[in-house]
DSSP file (Angstrom, degrees, kcal/mol; ACC not computed):
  #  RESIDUE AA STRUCTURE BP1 BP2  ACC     N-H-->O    O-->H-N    N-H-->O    O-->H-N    TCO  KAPPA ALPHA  PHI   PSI    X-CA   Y-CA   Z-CA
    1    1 A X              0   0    0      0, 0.0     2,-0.1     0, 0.0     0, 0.0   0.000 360.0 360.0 360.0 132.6  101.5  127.4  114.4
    2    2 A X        -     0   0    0      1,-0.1     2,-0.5     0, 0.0     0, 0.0  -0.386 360.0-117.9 -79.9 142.3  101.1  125.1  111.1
    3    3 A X        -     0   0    0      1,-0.1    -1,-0.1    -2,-0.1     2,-0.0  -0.680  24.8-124.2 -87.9 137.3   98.4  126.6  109.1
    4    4 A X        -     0   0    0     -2,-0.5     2,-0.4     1,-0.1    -1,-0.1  -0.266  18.3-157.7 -85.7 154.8   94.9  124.4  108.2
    5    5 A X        -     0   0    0     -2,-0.0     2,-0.7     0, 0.0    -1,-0.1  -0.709  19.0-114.8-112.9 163.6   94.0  123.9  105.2
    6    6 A X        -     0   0    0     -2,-0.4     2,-0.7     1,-0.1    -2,-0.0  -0.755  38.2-111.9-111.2 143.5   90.6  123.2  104.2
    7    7 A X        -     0   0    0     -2,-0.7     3,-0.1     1,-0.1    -1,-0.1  -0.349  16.8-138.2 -75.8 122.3   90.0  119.7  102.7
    8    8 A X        -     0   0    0     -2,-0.7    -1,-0.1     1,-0.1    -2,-0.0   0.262  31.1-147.1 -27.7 -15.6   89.4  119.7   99.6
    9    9 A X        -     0   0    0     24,-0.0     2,-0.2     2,-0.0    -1,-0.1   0.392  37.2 -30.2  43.4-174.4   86.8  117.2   99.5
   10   10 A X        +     0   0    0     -3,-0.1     2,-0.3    17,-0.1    23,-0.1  -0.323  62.0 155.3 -69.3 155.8   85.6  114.5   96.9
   11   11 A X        -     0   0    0     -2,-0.2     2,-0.3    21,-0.1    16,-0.1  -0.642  48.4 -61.8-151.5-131.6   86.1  115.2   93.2
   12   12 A X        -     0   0    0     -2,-0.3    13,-0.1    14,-0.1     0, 0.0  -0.781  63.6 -91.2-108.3 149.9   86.5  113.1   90.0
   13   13 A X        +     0   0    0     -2,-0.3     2,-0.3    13,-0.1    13,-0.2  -0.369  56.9 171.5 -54.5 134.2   89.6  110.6   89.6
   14   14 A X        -     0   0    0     11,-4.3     2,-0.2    -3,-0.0    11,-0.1  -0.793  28.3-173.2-133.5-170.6   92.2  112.3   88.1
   15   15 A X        +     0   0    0     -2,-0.3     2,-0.3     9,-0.2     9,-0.2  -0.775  17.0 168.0-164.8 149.1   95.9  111.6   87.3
   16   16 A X  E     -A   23   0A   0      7,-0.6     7,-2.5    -2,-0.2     2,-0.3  -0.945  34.7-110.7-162.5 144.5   97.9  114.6   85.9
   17   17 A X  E     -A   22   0A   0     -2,-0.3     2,-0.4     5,-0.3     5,-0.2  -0.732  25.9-170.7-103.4 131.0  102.2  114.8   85.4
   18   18 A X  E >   -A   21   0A   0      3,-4.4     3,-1.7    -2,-0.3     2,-0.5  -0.957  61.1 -50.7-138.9 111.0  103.6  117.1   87.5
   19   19 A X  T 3  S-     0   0    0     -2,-0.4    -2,-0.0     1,-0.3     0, 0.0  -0.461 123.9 -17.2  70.4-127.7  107.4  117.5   86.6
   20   20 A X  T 3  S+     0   0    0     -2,-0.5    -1,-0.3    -3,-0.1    20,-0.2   0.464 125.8  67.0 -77.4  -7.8  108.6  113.8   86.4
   21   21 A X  E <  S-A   18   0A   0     -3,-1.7    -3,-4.4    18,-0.1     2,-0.3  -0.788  73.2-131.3-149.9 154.3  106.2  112.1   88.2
   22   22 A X  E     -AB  17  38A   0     16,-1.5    16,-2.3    -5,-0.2     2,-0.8  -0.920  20.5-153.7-122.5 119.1  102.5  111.3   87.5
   23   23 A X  E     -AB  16  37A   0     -7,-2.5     2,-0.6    -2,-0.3    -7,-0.6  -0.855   7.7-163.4-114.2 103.5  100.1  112.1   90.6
   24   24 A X        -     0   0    0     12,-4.0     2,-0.5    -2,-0.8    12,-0.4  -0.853   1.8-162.5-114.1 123.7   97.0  109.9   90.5
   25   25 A X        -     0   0    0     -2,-0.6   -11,-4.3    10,-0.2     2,-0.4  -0.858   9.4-175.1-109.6 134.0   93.9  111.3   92.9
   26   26 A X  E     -C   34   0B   0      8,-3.7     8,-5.5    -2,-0.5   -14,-0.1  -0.966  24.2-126.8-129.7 114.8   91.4  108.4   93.4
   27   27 A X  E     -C   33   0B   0     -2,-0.4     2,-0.3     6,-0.3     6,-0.2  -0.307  30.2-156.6 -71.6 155.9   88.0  109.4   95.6
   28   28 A X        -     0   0    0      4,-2.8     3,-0.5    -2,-0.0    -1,-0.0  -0.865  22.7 -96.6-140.2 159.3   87.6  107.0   98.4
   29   29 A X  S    S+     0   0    0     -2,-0.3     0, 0.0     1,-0.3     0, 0.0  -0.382 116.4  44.9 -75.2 142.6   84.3  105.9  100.6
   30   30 A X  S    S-     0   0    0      0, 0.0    -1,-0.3     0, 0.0     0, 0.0   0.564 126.6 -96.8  97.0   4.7   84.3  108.1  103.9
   31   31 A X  S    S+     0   0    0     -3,-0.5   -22,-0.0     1,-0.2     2,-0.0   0.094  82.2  85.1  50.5-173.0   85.1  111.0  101.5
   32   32 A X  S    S-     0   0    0    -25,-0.1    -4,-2.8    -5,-0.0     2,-0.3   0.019  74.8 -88.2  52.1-177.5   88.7  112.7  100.5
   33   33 A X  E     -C   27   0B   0     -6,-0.2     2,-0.4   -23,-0.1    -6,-0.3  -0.798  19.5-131.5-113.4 142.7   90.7  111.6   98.1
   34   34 A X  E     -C   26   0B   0     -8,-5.5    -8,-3.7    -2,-0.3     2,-0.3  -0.913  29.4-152.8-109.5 153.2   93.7  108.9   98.1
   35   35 A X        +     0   0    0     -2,-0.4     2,-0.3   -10,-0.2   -10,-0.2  -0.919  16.3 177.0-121.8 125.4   97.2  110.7   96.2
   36   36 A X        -     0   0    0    -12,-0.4   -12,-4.0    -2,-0.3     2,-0.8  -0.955   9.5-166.7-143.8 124.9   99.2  108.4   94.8
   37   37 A X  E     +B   23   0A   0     -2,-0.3     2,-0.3   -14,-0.2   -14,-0.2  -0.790  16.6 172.4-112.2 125.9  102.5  109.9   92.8
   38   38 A X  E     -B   22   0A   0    -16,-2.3   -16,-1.5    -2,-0.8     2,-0.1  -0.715  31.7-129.9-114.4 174.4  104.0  107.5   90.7
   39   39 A X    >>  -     0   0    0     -2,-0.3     4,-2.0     1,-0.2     3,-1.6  -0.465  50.5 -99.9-109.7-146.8  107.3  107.7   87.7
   40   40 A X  G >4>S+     0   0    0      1,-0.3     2,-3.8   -20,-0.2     3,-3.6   0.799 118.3  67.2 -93.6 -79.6  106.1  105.9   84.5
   41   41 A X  G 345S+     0   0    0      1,-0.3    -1,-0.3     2,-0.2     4,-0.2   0.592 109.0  36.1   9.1 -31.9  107.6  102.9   84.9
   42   42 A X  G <45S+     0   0    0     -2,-3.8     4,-0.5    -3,-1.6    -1,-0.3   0.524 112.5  66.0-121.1 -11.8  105.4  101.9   88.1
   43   43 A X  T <X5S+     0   0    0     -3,-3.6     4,-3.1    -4,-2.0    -2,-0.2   0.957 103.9  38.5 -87.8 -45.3  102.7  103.7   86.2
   44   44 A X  H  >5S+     0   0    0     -4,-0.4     4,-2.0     1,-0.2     5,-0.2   0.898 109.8  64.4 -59.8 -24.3  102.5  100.9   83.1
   45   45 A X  H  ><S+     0   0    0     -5,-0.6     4,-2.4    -4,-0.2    -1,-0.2   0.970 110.9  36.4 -55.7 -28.2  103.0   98.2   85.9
   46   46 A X  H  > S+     0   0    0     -4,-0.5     4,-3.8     2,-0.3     5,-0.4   0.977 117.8  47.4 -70.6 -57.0   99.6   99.5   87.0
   47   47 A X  H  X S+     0   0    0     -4,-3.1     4,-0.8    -5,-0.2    -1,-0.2   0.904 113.8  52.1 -41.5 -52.1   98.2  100.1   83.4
   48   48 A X  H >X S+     0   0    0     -4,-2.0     3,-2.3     2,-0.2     4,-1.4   0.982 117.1  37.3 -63.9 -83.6   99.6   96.5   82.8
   49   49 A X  H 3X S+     0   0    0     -4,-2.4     4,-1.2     1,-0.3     3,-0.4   0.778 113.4  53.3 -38.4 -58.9   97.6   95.1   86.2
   50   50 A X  H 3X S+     0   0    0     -4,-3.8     4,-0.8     1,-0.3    -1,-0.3   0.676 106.9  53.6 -69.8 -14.0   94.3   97.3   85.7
   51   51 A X  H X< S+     0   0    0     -3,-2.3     3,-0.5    -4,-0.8    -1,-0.3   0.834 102.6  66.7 -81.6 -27.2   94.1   95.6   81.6
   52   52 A X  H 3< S+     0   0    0     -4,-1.4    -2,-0.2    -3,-0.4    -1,-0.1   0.972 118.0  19.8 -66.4 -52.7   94.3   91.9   83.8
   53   53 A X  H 3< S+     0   0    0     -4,-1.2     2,-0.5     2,-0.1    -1,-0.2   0.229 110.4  71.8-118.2  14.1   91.0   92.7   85.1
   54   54 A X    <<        0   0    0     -4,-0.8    -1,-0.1    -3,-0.5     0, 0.0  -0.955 360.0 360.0-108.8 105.3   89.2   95.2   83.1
   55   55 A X              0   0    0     -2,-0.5    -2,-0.1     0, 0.0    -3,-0.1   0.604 360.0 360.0  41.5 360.0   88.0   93.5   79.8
């Protein structure tokens, strides 16, 4: 029998490198969190996108 885990709930945006890859957790309406692991490459495409429309 798989064991539960207890969610984790909301908490502050974070992003943090783990190994090779860069894991960014983004709090979501409806509670949890959405995980998103990206390598750096796909992480400046993002950086690149979020500058279009932030200032």
């Amino acid at each position: 029998m798989a064991a539960m885990k207890p969610r984790t709930g909301d908490g502050p945006m974070e992003v943090v490198k783990e190994g090779r890859g860069i894991v960014m957790r983004v709090p979501v309406d409806g509670g949890g969190r959405l995980v998103v692991e990206l390598n750096a490459t796909e992480a400046s495409e993002l950086l690149d996108c979020l500058k279009g429309v932030v200032g």
